[in-house]
C-alpha positions as CSV (number, residue, x, y, z in Angstrom):
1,X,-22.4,-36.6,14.0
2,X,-21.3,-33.0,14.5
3,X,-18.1,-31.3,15.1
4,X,-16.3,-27.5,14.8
5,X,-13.5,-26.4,13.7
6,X,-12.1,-23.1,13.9
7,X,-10.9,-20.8,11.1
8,X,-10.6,-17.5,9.4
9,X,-11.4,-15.2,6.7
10,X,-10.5,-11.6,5.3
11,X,-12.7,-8.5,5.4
12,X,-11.2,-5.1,4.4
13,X,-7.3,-6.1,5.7
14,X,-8.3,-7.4,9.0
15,X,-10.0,-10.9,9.6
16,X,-12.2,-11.9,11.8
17,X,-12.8,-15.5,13.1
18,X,-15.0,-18.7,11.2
19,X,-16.4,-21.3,12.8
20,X,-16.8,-24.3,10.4
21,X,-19.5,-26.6,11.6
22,X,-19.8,-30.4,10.0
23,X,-23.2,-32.1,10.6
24,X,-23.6,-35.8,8.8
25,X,-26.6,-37.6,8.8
26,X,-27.5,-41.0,6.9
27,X,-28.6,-40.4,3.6
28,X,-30.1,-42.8,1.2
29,X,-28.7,-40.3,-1.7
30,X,-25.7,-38.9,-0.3
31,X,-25.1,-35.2,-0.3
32,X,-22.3,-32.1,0.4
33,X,-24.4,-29.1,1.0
34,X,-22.4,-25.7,1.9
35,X,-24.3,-22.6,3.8
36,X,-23.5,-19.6,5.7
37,X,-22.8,-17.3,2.6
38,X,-20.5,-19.6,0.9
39,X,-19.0,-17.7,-2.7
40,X,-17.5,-18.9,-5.6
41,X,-14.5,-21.2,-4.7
42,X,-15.8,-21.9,-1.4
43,X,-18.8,-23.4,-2.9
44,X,-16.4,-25.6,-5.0
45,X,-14.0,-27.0,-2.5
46,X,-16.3,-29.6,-2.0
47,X,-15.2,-31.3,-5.1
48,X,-11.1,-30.6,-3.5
49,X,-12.0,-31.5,0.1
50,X,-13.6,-35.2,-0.9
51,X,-11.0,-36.1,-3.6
52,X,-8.0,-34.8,-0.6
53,X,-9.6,-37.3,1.6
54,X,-9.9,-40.1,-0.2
55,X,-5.8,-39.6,-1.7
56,X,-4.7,-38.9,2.0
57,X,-6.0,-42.4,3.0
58,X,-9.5,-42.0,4.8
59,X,-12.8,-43.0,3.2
60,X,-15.2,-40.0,2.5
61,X,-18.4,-40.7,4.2
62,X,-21.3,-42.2,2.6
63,X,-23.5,-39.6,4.5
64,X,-25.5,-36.1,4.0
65,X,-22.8,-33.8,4.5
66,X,-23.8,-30.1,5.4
67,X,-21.5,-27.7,6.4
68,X,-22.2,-24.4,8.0
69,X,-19.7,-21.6,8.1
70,X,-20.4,-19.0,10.7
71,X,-21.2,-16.2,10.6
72,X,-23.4,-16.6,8.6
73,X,-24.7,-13.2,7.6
74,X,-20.8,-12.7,5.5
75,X,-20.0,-13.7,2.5
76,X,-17.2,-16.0,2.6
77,X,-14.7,-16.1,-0.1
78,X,-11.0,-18.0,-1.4
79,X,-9.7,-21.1,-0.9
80,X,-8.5,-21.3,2.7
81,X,-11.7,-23.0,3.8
82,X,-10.8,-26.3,2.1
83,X,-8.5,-27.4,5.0
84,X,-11.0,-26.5,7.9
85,X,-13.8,-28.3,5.8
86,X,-12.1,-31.5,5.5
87,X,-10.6,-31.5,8.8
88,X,-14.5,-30.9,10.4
89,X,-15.6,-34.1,8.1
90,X,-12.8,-35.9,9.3
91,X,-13.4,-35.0,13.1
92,X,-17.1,-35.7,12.5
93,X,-16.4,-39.4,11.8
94,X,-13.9,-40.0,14.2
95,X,-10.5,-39.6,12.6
96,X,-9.7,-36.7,14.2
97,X,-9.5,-36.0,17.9
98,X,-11.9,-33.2,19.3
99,X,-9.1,-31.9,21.9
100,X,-7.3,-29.3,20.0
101,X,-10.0,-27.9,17.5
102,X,-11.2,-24.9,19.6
103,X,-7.6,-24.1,20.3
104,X,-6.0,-23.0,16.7
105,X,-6.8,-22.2,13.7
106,X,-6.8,-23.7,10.4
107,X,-6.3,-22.6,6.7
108,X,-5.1,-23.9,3.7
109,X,-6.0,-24.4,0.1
110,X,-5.9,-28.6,-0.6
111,X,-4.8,-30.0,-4.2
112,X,-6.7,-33.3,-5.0
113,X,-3.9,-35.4,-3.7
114,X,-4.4,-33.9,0.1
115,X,-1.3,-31.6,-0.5
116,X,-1.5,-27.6,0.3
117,X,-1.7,-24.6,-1.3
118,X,-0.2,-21.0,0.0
119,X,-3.6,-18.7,0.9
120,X,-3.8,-15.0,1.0
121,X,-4.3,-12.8,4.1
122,X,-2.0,-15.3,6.5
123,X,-0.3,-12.1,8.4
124,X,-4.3,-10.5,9.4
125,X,-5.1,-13.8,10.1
126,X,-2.3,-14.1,12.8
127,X,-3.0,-10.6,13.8
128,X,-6.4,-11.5,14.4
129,X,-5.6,-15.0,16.3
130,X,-3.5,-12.8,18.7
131,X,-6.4,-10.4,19.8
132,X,-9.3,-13.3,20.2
133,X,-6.4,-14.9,22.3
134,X,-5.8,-18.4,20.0
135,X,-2.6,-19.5,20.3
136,X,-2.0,-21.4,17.5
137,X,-2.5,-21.2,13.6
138,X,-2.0,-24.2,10.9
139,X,-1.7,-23.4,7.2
140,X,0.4,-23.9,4.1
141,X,4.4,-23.8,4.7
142,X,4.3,-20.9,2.1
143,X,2.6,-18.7,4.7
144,X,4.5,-19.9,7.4
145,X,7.0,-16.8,7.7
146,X,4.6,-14.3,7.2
147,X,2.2,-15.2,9.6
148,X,5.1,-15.9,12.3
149,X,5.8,-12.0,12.6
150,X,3.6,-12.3,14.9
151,X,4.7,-12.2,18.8
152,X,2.5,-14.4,21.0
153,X,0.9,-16.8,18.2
154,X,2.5,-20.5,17.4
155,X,2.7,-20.6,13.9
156,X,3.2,-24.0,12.3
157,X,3.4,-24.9,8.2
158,X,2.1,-27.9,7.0
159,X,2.8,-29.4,3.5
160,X,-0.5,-31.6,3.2
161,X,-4.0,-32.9,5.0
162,X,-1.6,-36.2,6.7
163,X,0.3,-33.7,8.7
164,X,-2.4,-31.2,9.8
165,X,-4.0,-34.7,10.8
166,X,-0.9,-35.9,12.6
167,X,-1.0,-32.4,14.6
168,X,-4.3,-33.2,15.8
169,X,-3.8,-36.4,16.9
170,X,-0.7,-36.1,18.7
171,X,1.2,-37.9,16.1
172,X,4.8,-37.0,14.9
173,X,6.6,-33.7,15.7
174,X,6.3,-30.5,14.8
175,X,7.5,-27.1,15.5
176,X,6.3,-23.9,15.2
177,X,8.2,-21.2,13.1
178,X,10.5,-19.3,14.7
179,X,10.5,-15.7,13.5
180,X,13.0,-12.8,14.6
181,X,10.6,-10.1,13.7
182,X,13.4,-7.6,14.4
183,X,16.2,-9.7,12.8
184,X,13.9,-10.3,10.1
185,X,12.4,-6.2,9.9
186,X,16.5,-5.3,9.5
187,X,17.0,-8.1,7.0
188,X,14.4,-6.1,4.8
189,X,15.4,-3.2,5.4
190,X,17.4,-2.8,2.1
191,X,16.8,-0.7,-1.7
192,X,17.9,-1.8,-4.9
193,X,18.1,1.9,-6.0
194,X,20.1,5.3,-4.5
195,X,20.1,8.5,-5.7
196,X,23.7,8.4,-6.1
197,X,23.3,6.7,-9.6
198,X,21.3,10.2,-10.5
199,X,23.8,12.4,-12.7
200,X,23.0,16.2,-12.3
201,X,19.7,17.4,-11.8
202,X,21.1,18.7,-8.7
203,X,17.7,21.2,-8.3
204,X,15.2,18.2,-8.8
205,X,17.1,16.4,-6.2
206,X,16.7,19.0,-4.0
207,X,13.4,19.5,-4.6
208,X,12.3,15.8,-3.6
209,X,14.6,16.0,-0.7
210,X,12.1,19.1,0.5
211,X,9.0,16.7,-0.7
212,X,9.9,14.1,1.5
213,X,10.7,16.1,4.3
214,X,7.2,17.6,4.4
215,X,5.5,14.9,2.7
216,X,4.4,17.2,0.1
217,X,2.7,15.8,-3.5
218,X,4.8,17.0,-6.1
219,X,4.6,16.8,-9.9
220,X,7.9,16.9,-12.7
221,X,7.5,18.5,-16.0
222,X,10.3,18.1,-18.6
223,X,11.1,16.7,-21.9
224,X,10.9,13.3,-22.6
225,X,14.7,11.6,-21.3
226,X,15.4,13.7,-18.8
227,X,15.0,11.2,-15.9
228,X,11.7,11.5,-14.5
229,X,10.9,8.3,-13.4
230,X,14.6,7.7,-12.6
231,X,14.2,10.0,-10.1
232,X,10.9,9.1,-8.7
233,X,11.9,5.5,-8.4
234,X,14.5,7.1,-5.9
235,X,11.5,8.8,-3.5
236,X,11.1,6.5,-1.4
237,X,15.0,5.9,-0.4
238,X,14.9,8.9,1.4
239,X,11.6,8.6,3.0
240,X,11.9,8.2,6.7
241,X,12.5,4.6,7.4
242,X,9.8,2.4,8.3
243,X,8.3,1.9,11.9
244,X,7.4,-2.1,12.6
245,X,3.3,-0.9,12.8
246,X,3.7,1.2,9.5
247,X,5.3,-1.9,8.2
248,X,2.7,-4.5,9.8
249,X,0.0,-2.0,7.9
250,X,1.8,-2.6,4.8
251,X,1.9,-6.0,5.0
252,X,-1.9,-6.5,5.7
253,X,-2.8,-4.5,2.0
254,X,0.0,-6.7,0.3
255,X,-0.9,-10.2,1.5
256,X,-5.2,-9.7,1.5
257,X,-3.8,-8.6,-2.2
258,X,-1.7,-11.8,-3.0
259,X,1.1,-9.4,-3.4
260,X,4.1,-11.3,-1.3
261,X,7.0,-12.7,-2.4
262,X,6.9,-16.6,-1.4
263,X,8.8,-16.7,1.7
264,X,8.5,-12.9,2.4
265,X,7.5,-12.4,6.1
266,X,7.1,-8.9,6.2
267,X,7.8,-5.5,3.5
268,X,10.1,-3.1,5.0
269,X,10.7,-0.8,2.7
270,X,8.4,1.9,1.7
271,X,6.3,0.7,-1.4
272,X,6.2,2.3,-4.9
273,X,3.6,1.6,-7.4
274,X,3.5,2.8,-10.9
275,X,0.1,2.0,-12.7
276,X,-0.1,2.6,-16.5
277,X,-2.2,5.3,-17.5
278,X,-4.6,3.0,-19.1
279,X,-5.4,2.0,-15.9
280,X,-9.1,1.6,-14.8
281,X,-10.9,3.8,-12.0
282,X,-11.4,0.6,-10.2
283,X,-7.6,-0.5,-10.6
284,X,-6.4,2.7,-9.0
285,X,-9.0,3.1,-6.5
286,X,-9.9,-1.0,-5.7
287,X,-12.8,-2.5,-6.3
288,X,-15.1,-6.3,-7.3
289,X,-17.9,-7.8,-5.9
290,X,-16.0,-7.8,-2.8
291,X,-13.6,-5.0,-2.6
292,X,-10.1,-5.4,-3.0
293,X,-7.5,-3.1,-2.6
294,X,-6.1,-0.9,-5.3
295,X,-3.0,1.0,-6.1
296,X,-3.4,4.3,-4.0
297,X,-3.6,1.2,-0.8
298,X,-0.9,-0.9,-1.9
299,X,1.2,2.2,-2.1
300,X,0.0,3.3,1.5
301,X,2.9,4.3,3.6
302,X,4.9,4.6,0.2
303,X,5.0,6.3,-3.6
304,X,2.5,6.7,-5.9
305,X,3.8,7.5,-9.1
306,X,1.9,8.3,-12.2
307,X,4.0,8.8,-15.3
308,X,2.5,10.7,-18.4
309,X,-0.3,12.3,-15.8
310,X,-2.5,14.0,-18.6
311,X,-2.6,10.6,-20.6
312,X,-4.7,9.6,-17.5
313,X,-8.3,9.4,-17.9
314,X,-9.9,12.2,-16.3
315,X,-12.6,10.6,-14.1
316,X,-9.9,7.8,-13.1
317,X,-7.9,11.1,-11.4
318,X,-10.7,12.8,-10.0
319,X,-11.5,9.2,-8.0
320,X,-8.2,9.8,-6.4
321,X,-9.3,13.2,-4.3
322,X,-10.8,11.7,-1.5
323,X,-7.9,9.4,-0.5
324,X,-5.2,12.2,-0.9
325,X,-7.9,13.9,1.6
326,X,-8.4,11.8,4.0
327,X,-5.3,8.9,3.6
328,X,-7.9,6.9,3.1
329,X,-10.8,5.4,0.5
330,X,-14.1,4.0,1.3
331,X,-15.6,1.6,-1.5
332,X,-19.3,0.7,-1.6
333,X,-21.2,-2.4,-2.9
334,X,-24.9,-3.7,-2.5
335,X,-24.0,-5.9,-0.2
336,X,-20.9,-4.4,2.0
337,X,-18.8,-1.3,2.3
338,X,-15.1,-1.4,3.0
339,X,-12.2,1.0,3.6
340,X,-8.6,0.9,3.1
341,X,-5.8,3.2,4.0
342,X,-4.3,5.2,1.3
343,X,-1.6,7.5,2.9
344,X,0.9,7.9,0.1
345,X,2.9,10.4,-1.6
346,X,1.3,11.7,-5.0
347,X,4.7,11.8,-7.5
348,X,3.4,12.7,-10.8
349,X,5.2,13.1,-14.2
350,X,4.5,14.6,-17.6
351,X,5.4,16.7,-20.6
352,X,5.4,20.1,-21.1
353,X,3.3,19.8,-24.4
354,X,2.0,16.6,-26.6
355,X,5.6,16.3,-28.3
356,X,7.5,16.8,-25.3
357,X,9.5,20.0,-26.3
358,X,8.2,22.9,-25.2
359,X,11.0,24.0,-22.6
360,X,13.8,21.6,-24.1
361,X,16.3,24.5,-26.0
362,X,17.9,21.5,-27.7
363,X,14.6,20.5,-29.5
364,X,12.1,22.4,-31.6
365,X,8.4,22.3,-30.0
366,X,5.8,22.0,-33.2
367,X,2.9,22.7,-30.5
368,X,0.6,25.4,-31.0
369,X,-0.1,27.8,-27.2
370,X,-3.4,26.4,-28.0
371,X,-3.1,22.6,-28.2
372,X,-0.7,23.1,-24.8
373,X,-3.1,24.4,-23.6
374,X,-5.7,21.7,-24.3
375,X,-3.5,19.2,-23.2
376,X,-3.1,21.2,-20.0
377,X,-6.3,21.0,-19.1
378,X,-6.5,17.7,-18.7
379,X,-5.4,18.0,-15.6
380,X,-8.2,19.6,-13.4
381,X,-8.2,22.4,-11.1
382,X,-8.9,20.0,-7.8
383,X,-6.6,17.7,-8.5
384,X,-3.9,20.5,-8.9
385,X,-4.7,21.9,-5.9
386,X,-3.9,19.0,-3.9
387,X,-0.2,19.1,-5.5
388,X,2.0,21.2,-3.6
389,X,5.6,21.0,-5.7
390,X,5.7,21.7,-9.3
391,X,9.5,21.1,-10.3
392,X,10.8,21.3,-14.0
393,X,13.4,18.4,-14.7
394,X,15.2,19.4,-17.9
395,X,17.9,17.4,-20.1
396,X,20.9,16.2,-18.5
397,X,24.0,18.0,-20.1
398,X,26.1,15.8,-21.5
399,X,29.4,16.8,-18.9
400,X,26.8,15.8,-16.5
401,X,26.2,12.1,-17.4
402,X,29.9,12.0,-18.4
403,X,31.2,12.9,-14.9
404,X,32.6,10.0,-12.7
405,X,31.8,11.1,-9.7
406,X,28.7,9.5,-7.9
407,X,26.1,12.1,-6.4
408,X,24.8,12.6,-2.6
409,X,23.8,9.0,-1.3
410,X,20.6,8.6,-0.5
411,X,21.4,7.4,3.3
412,X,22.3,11.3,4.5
413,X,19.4,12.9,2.1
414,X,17.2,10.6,4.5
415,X,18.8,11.4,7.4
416,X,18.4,15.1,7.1
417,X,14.7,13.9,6.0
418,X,14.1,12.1,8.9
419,X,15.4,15.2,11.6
420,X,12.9,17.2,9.4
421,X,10.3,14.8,10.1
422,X,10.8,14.6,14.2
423,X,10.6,18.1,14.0
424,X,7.0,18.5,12.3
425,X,5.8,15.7,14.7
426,X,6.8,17.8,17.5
427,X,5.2,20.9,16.5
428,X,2.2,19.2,15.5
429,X,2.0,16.4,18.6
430,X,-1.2,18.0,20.3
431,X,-3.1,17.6,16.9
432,X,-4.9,14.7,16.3
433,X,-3.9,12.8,12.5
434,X,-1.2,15.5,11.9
435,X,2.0,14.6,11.3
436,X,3.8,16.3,8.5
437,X,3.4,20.1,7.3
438,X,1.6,19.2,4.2
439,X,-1.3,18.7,6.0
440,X,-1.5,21.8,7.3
441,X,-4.9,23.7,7.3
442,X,-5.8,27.5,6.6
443,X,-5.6,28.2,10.4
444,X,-2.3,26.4,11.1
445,X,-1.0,28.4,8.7
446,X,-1.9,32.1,10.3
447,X,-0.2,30.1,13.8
448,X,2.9,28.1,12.2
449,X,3.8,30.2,8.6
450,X,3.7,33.5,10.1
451,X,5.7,36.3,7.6
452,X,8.1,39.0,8.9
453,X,7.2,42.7,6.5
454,X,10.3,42.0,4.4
455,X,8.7,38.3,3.6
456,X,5.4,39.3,3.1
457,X,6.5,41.9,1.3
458,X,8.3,39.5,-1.1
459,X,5.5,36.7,-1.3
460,X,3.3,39.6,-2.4
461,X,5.5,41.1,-5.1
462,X,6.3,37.4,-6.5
463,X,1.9,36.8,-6.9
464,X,1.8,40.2,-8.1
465,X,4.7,40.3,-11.1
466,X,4.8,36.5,-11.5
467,X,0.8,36.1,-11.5
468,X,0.8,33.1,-9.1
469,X,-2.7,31.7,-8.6
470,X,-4.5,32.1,-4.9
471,X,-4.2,28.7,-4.6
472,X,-0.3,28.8,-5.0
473,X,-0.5,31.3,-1.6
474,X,-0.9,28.0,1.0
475,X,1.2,26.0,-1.1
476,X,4.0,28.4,-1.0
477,X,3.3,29.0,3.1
478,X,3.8,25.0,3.3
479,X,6.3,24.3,1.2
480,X,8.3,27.4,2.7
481,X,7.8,26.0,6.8
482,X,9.4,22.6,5.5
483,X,12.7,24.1,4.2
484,X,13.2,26.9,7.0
485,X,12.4,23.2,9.1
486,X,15.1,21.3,7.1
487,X,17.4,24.5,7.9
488,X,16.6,24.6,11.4
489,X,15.2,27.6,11.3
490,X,12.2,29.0,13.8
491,X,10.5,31.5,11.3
492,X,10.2,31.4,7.8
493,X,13.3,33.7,5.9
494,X,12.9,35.4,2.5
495,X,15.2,32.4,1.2
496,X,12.5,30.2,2.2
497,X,9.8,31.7,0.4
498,X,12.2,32.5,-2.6
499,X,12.9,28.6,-3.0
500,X,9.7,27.4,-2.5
501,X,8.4,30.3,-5.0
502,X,10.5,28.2,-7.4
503,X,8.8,25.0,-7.3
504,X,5.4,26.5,-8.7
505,X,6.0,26.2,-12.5
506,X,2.6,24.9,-13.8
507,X,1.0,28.5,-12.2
508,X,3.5,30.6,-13.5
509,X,3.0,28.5,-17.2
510,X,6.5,29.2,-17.9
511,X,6.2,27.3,-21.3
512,X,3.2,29.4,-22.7
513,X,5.3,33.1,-21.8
């Protein structure tokens, strides 16, 4: 007795399509045997799949039982096979019709009593039943409205083994999810934060508005209190808003991840991850016997923010210069090598010095130029480089937090972010991966950042009496094209390069002076 049933699994944040073959053969010793490359809980659902048969109603064969999942060359992983596997059983013996096995697929986790389980990965899964040209997809409820954000693929949710069984044999009625995915994309669309709630700190403000319009890293020094991660938290409000592929993209990390909300279809909003500076290389970067994402994907398309930056360990940083690089990190194993996009925005925090004081005038800094210095240096010289906006943040004055009125909302900041954006997409629209001036390399400079003599003239003097660092020179360029940009302005004006001069306070060490 043979039969097939067709299902899915994850690799990376794309899936590819399983077939799960049941073969039975008389036994005097009955067996369940599980190949094709079957890991950890999928080597275990055979314990699941015959106690879910037996409490749905149906007698579990007396038989040898092997069951092949193909290909057979990748390992297979989770929980999601348990559905397929029983179904395939249940088709091989006859209690299942054969008509609509090769026509949708099925995935779901099984509890003993034949109930189901939400599974990770549903919205790749869809994704991926829409290009092989499958119509149809079965699996947990849960999953149901995340996987129906998909045009062109009947999504139905089961609660339990009876109905998917039902489905198959043309018994009862049931529907497939309806999904408005633009309805549903609005419905999203929506922070819990605005940088209206931000007293003061007017020049911060400003300087994250010209971050965002450039999608520049930038990093905040100032005394502890003085509403650092306040104000990061507020980044991505006046990102540009998503696009439905950026958002699809999103999704995909999120869900392989087992990061959705139960009954979340889709993330609309631009993500922002905060990981504590204990964290481990592989935590930031992604990793196991099978890679899984880390935090530099799951804030793709969003915020990375890393709070207390020197408390970091120093060889979990340095991991985190190739996907600021390339927007994207490549993990290897023994067996397999994966890669997932890590686009994000680098918004870092930290003291001026171990206690926290050293530009506050309020508080008395007991740190020695030396041990600033050593705590400086924590921070190394490649990582830096990749950081294009230093900004202090110092205390809020008290008139500040005690004034009633509400600053700049962060709906116009984004609008002025998102004209900015259209405009670097423009200039940059016959360049392949380029979309924001931060990207910029040494020869777009010389063709997009070019100086009058009065500019030049100031950049130089500035490096010369301010003792910038060479590496400060592009950043300046960069940081200078995005604000003429948010002005509207062709070339780059001495008020340009003045500002952006402003934003490099970790070269001019203004602390150690």
């Amino acid at each position: 007795m043979l039969s097939k049933v067709l299902s899915s699994a994850i690799l990376g944040i794309d899936a590819y399509i399983v077939e799960v073959e049941a073969h039975l053969t008389g036994a005097k010793l009955p067996q369940f045997r599980t190949v094709g490359l079957a890991e950890g809980a999928v080597k275990e659902s055979k314990e699941r799949v015959r106690a879910a048969i037996k409490n749905t109603g149906y007698t579990f064969p007396h038989k040898h039982v092997t069951i092949n999942l193909a290909p057979a060359d990748i390992r297979k992983e989770g929980s999601a096979f348990d559905l397929p596997i029983a179904v395939s059983i249940l088709a091989a013996i006859g209690e299942v019709r054969h008509t609509y096995l090769e026509k949708m697929l099925l995935l779901g986790e099984l509890a003993l009593d034949g109930s189901l389980r939400p599974i990770r990965g549903a919205l790749p899964v869809a994704l991926c039943a829409k290009a092989k040209g499958i119509k149809g997809v079965v699996l947990p409820e849960e999953n149901a409205r995340e996987a129906g954000v998909v045009d062109g693929v009947k999504v139905v949710g089961v609660k339990s083994l009876a109905d998917v069984i039902a489905i198959l044999n043309d018994e009862g009625t049931f529907s497939p999810i309806e999904v408005d995915q633009k309805a549903l994309f609005k419905s999203y669309q929506k922070y819990n934060v605005d940088f209206a709630d931000v007293k003061g700190q007017e020049q911060v403000k400003r300087a994250l508005e010209v971050a965002a319009a450039g999608s520049h890293n930038v990093i905040m020094i100032g005394p502890p209190g003085s509403g650092k991660t306040m104000l990061a938290k507020r980044l991505p409000t006046i990102l540009p808003d998503l696009v439905l592929d950026e958002a699809l993209e999103t999704t995909k990390i999120h869900s392989v991840a087992g990061l959705l909300a139960e009954g979340q279809g889709i993330i609309a909003t631009r993500p922002f991850r905060a990981p504590h500076h204990t964290i481990s290389d592989a935590g930031l970067i992604g990793g196991g016997s099978v890679p899984k994402p880390g935090e530099v994907s799951l804030s793709h398309n969003g915020v990375l923010f890393l709070d207390e930056l020197p408390e970091f360990k120093k060889n979990v940083l340095e991991v985190m210069r190739q996907p600021l690089e390339n927007g994207e990190v490549t993990i290897a194993r023994a067996a397999i090598s994966l890669s997932y996009p890590s686009r994000f925005m680098l918004v870092a925090a930290m003291n001026p010095c171990p206690c926290g004081y050293a530009t506050d005038p309020q508080n008395e800094c007991a740190c020695s130029p030396q041990i600033i210095q050593k705590y400086m240096s924590r921070i190394s010289g490649p990582l830096m480089d990749r950081i294009d906006i230093h900004i202090e943040v110092p205390a809020v004055p008290f008139a500040d937090l005690a004034a009633k009125e509400d600053g700049e909302k962060s709906e116009s900041i984004r609008e002025r972010v998102q004209e900015t954006r259209r405009v670097q997409l423009d200039r940059f629209k016959s360049t392949a991966g380029m979309f924001s001036n931060s990207q910029m390399e040494t020869g777009d400079l010389n063709t997009y950042c070019k100086l009058d003599e009065e500019t030049s003239g100031l950049l130089k003097q500035a490096m010369e009496k301010l003792g910038l660092s060479a590496r400060a020179y592009d950043r300046i360029l960069k940081v200078s094209r995005t604000i003429a940009d948010l002005e509207s302005e062709e070339n780059i004006q001495s008020q340009h390069v003045s500002e952006a001069i402003q934003y490099r306070s970790l070269d001019r060490q203004l602390w150690l002076e």
